[in-house]
PDB file of N, CA, C and O in Angstrom, chain B, residues numbered from 101:
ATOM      1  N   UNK B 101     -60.101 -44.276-119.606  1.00  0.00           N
ATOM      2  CA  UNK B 101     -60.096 -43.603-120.885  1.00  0.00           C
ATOM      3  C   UNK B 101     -61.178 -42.529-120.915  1.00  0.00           C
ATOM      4  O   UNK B 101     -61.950 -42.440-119.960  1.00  0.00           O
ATOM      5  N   UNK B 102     -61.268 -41.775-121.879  1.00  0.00           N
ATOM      6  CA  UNK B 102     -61.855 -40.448-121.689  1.00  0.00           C
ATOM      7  C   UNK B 102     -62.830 -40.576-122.937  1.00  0.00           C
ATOM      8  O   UNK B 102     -62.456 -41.476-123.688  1.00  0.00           O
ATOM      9  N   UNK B 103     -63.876 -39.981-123.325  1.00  0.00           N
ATOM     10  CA  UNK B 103     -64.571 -40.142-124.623  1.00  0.00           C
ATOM     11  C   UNK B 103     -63.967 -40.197-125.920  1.00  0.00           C
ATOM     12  O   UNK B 103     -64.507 -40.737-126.885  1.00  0.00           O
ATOM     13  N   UNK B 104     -62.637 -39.534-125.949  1.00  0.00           N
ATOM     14  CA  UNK B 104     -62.352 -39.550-127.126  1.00  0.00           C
ATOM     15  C   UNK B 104     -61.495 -40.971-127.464  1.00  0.00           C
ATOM     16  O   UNK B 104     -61.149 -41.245-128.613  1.00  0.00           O
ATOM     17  N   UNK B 105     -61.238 -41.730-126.439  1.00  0.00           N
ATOM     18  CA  UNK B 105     -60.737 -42.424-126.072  1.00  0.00           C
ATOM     19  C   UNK B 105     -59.239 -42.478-125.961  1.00  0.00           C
ATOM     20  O   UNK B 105     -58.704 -43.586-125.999  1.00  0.00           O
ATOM     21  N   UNK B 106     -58.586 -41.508-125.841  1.00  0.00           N
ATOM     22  CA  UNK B 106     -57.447 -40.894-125.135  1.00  0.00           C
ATOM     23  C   UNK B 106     -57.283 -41.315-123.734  1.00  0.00           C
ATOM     24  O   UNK B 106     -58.274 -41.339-123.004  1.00  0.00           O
ATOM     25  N   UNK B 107     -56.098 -41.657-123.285  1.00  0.00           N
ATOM     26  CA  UNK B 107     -55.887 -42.136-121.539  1.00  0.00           C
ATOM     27  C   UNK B 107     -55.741 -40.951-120.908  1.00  0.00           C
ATOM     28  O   UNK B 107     -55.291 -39.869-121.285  1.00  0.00           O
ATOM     29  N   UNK B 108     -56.247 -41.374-119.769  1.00  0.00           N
ATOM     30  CA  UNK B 108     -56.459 -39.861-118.738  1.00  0.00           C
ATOM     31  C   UNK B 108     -55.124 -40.265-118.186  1.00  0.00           C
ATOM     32  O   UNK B 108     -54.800 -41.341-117.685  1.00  0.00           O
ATOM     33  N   UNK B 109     -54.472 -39.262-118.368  1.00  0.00           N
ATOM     34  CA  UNK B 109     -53.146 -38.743-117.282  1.00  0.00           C
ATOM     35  C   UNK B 109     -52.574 -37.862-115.968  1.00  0.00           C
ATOM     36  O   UNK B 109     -52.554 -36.665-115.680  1.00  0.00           O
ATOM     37  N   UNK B 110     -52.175 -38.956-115.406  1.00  0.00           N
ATOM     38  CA  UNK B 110     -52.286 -38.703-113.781  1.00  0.00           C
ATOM     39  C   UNK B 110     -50.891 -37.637-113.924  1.00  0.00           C
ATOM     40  O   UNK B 110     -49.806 -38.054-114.330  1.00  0.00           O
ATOM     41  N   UNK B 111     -51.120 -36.293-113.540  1.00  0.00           N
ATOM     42  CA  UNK B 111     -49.613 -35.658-113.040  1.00  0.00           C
ATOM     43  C   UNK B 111     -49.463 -35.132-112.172  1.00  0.00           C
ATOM     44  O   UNK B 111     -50.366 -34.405-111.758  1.00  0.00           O
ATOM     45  N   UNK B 112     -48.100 -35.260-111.394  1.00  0.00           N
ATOM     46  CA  UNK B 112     -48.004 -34.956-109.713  1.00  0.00           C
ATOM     47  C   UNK B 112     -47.078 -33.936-110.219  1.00  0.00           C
ATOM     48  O   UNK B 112     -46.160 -34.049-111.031  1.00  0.00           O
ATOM     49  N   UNK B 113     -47.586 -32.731-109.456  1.00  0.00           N
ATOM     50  CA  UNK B 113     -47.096 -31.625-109.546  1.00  0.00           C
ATOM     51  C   UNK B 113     -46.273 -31.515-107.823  1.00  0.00           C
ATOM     52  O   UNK B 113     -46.737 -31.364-106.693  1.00  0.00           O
ATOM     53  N   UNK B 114     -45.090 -31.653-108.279  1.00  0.00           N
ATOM     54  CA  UNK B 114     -44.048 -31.252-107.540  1.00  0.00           C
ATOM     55  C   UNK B 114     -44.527 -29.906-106.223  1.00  0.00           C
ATOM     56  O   UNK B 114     -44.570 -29.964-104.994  1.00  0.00           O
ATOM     57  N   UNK B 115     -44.735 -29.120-106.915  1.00  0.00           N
ATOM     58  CA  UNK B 115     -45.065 -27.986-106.478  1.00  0.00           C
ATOM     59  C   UNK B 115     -46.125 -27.646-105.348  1.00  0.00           C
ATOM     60  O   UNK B 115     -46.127 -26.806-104.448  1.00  0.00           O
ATOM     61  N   UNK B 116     -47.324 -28.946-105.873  1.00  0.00           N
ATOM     62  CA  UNK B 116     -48.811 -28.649-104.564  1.00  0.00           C
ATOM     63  C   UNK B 116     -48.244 -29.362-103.515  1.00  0.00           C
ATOM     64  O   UNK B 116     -47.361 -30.217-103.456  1.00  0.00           O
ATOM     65  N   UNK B 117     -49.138 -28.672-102.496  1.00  0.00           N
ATOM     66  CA  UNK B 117     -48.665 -28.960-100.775  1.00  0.00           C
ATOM     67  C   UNK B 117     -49.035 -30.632-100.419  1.00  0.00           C
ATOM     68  O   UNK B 117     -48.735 -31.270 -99.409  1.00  0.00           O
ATOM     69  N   UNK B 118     -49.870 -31.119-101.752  1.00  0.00           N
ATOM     70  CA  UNK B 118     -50.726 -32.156-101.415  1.00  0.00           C
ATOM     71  C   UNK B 118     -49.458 -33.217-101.459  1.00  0.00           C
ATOM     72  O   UNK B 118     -49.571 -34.169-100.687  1.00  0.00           O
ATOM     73  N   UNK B 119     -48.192 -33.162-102.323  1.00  0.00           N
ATOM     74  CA  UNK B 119     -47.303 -33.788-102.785  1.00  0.00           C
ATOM     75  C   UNK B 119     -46.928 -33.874-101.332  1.00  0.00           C
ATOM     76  O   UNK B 119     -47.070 -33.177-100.328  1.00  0.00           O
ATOM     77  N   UNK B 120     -46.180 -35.467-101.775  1.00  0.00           N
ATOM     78  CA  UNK B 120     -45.559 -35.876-100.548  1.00  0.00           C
ATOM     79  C   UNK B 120     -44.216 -36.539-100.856  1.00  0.00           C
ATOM     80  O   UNK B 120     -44.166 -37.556-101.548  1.00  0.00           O
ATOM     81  N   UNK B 121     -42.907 -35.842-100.236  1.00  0.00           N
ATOM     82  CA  UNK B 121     -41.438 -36.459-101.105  1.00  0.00           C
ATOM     83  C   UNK B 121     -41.466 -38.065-100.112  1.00  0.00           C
ATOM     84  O   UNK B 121     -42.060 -38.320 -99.065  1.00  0.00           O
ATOM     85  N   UNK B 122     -40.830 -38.668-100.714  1.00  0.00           N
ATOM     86  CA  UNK B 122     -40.609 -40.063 -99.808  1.00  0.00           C
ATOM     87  C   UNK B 122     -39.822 -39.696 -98.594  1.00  0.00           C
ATOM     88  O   UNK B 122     -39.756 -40.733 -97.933  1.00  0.00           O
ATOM     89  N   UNK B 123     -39.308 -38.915 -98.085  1.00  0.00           N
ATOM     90  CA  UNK B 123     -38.582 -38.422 -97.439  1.00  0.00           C
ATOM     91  C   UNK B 123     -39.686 -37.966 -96.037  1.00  0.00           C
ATOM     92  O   UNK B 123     -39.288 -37.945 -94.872  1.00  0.00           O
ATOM     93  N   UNK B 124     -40.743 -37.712 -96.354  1.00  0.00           N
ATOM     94  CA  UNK B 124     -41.865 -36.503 -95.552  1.00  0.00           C
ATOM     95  C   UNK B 124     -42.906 -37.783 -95.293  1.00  0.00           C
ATOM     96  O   UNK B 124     -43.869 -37.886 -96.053  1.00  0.00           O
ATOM     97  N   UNK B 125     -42.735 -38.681 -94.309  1.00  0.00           N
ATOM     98  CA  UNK B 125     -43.323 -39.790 -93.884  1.00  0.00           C
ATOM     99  C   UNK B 125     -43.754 -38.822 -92.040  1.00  0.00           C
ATOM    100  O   UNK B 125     -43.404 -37.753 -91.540  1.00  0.00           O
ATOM    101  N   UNK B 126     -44.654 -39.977 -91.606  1.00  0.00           N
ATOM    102  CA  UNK B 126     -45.476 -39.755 -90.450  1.00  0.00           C
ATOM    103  C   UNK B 126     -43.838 -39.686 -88.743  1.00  0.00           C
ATOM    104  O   UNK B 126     -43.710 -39.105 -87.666  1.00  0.00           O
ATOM    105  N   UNK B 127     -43.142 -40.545 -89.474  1.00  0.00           N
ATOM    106  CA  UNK B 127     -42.191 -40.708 -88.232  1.00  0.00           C
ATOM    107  C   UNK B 127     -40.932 -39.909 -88.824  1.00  0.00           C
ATOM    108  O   UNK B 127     -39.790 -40.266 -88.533  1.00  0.00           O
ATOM    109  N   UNK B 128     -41.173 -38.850 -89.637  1.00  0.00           N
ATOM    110  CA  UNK B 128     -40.147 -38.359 -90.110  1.00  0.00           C
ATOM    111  C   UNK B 128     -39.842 -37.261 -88.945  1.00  0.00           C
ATOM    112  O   UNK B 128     -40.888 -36.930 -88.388  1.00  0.00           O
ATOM    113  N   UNK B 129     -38.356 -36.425 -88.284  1.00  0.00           N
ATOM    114  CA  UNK B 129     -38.346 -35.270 -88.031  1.00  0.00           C
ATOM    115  C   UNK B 129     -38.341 -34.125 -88.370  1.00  0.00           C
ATOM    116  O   UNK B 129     -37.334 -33.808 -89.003  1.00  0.00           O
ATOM    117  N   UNK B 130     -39.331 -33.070 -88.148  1.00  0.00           N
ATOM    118  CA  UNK B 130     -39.253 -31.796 -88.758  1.00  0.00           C
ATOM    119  C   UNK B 130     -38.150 -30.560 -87.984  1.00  0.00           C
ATOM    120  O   UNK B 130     -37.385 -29.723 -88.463  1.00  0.00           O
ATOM    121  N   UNK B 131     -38.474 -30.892 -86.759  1.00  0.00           N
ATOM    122  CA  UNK B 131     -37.100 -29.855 -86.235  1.00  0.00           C
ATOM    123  C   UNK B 131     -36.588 -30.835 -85.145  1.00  0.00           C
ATOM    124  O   UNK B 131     -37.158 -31.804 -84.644  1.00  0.00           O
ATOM    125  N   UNK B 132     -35.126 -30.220 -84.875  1.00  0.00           N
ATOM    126  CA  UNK B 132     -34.717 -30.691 -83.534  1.00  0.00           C
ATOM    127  C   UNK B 132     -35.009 -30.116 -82.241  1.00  0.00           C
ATOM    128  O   UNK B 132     -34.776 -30.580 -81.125  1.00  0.00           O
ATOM    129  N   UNK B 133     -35.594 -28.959 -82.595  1.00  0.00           N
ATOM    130  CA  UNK B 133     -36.489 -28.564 -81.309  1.00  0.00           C
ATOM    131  C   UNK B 133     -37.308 -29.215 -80.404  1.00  0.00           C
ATOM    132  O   UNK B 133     -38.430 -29.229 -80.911  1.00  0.00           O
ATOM    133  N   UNK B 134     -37.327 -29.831 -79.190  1.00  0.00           N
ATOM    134  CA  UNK B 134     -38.222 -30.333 -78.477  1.00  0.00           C
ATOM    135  C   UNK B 134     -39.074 -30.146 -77.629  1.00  0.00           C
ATOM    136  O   UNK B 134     -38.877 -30.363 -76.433  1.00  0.00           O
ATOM    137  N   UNK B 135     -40.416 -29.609 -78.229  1.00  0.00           N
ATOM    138  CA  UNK B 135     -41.425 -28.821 -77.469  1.00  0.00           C
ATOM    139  C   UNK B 135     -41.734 -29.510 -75.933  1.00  0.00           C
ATOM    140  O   UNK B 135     -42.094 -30.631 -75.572  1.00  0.00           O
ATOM    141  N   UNK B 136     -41.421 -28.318 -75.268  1.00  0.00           N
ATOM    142  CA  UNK B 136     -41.862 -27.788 -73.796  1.00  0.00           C
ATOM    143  C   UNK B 136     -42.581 -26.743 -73.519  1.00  0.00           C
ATOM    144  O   UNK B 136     -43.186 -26.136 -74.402  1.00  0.00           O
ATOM    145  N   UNK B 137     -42.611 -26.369 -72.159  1.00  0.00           N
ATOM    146  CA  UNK B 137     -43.574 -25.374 -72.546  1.00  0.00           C
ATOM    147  C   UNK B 137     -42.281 -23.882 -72.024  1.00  0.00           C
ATOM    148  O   UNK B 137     -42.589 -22.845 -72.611  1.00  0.00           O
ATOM    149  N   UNK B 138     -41.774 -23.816 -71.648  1.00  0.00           N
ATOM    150  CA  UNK B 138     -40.882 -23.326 -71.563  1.00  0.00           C
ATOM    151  C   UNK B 138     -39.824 -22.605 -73.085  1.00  0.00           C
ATOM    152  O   UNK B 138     -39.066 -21.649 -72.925  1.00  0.00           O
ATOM    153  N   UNK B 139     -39.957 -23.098 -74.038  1.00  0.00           N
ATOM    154  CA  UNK B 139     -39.699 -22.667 -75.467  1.00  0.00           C
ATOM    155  C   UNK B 139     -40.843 -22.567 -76.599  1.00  0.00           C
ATOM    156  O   UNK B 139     -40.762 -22.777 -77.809  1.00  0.00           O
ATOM    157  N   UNK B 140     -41.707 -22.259 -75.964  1.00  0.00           N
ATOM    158  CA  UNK B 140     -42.661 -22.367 -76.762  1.00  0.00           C
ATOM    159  C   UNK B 140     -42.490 -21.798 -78.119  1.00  0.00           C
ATOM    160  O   UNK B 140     -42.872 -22.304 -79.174  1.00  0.00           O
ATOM    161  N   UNK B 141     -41.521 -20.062 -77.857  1.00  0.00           N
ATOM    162  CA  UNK B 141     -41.372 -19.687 -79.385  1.00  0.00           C
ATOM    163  C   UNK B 141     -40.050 -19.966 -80.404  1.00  0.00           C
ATOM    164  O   UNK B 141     -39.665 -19.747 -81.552  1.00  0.00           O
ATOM    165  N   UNK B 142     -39.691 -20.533 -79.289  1.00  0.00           N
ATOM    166  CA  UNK B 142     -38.724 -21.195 -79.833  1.00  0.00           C
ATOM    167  C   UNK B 142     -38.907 -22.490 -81.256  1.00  0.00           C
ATOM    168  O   UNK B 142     -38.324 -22.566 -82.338  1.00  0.00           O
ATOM    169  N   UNK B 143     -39.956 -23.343 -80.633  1.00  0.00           N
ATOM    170  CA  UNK B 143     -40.413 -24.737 -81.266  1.00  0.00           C
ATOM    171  C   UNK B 143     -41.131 -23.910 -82.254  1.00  0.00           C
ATOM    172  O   UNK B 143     -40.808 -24.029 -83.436  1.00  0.00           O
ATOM    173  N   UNK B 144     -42.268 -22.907 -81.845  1.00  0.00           N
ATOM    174  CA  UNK B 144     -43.178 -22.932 -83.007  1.00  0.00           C
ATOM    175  C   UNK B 144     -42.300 -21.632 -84.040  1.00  0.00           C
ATOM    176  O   UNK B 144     -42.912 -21.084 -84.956  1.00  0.00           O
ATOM    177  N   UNK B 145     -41.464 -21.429 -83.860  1.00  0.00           N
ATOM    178  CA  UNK B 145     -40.304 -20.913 -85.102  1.00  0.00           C
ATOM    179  C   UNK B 145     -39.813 -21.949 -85.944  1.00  0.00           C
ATOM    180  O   UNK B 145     -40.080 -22.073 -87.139  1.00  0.00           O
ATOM    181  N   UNK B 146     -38.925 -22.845 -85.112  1.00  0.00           N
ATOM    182  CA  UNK B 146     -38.644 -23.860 -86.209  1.00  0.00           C
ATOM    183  C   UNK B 146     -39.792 -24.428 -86.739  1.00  0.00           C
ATOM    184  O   UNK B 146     -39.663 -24.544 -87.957  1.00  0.00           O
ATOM    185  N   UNK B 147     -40.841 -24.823 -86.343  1.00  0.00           N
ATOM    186  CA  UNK B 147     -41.760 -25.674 -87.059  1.00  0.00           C
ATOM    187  C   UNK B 147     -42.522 -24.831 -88.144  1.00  0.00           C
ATOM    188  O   UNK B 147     -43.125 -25.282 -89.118  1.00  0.00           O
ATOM    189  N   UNK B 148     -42.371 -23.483 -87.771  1.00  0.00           N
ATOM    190  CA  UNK B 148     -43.023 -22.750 -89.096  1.00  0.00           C
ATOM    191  C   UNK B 148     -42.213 -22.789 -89.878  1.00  0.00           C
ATOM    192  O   UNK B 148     -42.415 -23.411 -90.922  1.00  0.00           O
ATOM    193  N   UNK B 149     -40.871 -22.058 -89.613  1.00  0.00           N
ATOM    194  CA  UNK B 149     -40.118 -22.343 -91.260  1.00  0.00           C
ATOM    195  C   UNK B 149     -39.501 -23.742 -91.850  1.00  0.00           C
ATOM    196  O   UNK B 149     -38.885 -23.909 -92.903  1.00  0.00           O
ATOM    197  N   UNK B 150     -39.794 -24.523 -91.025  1.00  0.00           N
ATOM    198  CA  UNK B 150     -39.670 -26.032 -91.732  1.00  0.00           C
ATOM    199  C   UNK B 150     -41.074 -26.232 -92.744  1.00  0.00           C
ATOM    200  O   UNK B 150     -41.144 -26.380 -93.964  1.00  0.00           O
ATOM    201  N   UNK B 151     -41.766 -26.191 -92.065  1.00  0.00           N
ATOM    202  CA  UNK B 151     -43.229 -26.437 -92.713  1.00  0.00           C
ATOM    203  C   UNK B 151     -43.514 -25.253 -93.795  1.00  0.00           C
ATOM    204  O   UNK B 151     -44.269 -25.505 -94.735  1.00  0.00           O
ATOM    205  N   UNK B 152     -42.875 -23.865 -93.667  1.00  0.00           N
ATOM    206  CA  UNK B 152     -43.196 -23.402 -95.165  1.00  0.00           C
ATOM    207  C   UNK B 152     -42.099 -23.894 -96.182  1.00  0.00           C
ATOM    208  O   UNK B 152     -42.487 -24.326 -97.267  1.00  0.00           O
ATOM    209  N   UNK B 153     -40.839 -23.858 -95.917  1.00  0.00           N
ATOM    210  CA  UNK B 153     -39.441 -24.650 -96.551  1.00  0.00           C
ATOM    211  C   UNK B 153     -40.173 -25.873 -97.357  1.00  0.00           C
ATOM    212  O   UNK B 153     -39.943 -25.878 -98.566  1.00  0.00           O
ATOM    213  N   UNK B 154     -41.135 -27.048 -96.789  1.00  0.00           N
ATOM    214  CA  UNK B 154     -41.781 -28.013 -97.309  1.00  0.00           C
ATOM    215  C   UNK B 154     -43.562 -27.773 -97.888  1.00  0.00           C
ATOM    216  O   UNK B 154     -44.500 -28.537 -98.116  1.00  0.00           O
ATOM    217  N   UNK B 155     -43.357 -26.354 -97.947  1.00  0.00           N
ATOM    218  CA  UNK B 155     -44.916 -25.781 -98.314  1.00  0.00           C
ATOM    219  C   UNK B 155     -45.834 -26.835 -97.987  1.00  0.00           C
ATOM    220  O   UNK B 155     -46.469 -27.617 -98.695  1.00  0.00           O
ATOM    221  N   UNK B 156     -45.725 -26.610 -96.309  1.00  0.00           N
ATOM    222  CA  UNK B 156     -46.755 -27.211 -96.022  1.00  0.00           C
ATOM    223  C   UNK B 156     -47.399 -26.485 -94.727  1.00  0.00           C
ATOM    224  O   UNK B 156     -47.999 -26.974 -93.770  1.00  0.00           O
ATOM    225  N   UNK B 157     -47.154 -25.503 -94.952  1.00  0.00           N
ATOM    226  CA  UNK B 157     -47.769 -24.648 -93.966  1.00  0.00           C
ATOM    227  C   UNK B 157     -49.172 -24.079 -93.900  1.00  0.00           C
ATOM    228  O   UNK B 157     -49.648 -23.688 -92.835  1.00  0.00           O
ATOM    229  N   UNK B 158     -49.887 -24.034 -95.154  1.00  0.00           N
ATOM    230  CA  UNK B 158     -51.345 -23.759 -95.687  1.00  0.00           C
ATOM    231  C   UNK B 158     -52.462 -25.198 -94.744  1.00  0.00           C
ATOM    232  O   UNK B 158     -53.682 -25.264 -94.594  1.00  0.00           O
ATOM    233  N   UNK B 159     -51.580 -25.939 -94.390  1.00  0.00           N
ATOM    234  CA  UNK B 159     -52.373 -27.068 -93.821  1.00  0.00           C
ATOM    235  C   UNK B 159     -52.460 -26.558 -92.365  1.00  0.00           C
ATOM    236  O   UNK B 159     -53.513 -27.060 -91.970  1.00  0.00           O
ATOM    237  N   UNK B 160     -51.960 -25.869 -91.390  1.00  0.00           N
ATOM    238  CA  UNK B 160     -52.107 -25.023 -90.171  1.00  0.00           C
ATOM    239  C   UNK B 160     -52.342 -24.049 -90.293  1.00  0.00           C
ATOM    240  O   UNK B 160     -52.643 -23.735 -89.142  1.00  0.00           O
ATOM    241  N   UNK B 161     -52.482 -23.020 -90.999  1.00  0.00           N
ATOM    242  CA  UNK B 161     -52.818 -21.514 -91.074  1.00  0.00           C
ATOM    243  C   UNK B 161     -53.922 -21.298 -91.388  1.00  0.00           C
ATOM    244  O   UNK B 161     -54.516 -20.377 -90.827  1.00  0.00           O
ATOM    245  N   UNK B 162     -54.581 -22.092 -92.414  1.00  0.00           N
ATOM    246  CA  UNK B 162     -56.044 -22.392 -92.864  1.00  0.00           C
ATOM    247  C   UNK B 162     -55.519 -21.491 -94.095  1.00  0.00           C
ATOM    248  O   UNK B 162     -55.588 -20.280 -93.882  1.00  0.00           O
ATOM    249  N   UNK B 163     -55.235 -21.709 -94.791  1.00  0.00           N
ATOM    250  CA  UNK B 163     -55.033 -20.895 -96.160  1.00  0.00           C
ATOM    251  C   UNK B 163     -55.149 -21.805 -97.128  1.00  0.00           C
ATOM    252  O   UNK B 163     -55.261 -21.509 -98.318  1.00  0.00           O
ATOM    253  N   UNK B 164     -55.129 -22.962 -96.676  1.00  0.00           N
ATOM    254  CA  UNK B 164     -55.338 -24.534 -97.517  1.00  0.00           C
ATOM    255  C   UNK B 164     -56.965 -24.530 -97.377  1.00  0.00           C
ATOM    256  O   UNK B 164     -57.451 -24.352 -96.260  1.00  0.00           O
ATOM    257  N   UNK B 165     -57.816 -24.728 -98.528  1.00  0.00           N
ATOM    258  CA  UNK B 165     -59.504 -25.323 -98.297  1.00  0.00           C
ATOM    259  C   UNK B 165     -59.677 -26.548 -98.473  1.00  0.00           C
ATOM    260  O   UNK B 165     -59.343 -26.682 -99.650  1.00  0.00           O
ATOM    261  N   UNK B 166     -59.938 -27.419 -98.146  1.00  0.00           N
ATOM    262  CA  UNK B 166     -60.767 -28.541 -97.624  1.00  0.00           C
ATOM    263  C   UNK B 166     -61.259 -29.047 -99.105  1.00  0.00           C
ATOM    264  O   UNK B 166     -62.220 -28.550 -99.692  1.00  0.00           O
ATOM    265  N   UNK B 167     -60.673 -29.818 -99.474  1.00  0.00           N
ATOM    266  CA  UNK B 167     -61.364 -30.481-101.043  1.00  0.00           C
ATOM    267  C   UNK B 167     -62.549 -31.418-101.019  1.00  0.00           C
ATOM    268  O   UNK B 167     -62.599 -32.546-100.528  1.00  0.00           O
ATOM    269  N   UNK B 168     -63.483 -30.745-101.636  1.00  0.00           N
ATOM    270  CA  UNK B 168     -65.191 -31.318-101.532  1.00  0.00           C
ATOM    271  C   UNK B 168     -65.175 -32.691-102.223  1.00  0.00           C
ATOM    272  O   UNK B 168     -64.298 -33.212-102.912  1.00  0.00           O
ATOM    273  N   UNK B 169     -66.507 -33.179-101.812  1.00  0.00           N
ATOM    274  CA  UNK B 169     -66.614 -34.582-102.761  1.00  0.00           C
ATOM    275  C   UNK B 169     -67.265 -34.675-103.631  1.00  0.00           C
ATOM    276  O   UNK B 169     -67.935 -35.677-103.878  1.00  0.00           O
ATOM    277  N   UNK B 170     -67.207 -33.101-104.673  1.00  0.00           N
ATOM    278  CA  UNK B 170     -67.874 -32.982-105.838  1.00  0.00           C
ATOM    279  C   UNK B 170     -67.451 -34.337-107.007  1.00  0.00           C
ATOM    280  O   UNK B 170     -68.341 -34.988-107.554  1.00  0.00           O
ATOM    281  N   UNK B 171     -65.811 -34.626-107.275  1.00  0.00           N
ATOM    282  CA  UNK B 171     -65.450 -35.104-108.327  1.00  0.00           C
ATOM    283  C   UNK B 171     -64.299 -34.563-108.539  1.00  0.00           C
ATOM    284  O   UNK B 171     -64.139 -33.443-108.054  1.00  0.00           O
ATOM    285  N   UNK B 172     -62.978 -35.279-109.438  1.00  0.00           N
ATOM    286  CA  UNK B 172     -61.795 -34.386-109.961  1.00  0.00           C
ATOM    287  C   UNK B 172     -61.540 -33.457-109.773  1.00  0.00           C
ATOM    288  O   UNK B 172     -60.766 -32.821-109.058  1.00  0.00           O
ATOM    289  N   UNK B 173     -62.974 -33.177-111.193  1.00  0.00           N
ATOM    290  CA  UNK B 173     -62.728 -31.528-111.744  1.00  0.00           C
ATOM    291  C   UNK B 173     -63.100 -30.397-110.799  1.00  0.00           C
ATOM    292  O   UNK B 173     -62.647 -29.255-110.888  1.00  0.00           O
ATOM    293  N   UNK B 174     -63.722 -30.702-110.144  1.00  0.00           N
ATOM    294  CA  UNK B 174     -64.110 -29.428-109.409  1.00  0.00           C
ATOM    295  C   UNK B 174     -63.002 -29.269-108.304  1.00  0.00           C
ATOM    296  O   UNK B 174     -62.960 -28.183-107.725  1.00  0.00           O
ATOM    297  N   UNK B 175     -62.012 -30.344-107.922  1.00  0.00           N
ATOM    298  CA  UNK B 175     -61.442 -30.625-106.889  1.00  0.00           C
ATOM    299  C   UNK B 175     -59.762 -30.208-107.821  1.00  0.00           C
ATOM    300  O   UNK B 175     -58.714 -30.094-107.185  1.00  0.00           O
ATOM    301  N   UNK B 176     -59.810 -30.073-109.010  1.00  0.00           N
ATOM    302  CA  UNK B 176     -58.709 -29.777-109.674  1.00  0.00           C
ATOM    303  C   UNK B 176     -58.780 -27.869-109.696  1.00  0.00           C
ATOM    304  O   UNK B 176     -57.932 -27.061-109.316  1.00  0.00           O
ATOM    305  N   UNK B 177     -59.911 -27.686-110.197  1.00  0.00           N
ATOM    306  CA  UNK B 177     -60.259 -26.235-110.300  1.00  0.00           C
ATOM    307  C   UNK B 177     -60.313 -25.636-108.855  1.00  0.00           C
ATOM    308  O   UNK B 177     -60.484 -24.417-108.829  1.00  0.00           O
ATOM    309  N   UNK B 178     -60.201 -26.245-107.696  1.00  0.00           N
ATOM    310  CA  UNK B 178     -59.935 -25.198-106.490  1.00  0.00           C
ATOM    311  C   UNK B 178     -58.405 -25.264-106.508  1.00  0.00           C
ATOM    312  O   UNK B 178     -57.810 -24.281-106.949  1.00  0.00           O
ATOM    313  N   UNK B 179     -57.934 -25.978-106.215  1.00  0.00           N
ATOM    314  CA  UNK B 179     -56.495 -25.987-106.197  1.00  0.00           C
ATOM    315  C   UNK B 179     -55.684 -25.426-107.205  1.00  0.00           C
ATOM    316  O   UNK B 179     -54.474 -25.381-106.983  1.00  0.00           O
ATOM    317  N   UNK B 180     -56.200 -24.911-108.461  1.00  0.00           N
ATOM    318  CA  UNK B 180     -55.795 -24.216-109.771  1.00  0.00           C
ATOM    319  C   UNK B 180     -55.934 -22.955-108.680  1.00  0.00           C
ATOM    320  O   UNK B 180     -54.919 -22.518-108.138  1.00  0.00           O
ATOM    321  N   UNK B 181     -57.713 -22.208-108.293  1.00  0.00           N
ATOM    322  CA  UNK B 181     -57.302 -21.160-107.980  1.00  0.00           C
ATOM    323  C   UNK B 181     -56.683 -20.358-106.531  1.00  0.00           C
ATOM    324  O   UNK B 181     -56.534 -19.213-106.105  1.00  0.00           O
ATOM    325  N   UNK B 182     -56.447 -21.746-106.116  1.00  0.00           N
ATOM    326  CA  UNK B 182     -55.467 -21.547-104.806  1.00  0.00           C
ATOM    327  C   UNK B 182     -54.221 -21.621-105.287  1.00  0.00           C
ATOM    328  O   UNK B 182     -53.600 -22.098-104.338  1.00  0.00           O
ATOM    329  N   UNK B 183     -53.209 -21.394-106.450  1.00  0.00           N
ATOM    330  CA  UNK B 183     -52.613 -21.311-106.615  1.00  0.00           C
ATOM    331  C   UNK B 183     -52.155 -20.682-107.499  1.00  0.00           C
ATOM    332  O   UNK B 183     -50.936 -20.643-107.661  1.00  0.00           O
TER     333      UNK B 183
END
């Protein structure tokens, strides 16, 4: 609860990269491409436009920052202006 004593409300925004669909698990496949070294641009094509398709491409490009261990708010307000 919050001072005013209002409940703090948790909302998952669809939209941030941080979201994860049940679908987008660790043993999930992202392409059917099977990296060799021989296709190299091959693989890292599909895996880029899969990974922006699931906006999750800011997590390899570095365009994503690193959320501090200030607290919430400060950790709510970067991701406001990263977006």
């Amino acid at each position: 609860m919050t001072r005013g004593g209002e409940k703090k409300r948790f909302v998952i925004e669809l939209h941030s990269p941080y979201y994860l669909h049940p679908s987008e698990g660790p043993g999930a496949f992202i392409t059917i491409v099977i990296f060799d070294v021989k296709n190299y641009n091959q693989w890292e094509r599909a895996v880029t436009t899969t990974l922006n398709a699931k906006n999750k491409l800011g997590f390899i490009d570095g365009i994503l920052i690193q959320p501090t261990k200030k607290g919430d708010e400060e950790f709510l307000k970067q991701m406001h202006e990263v977006w």
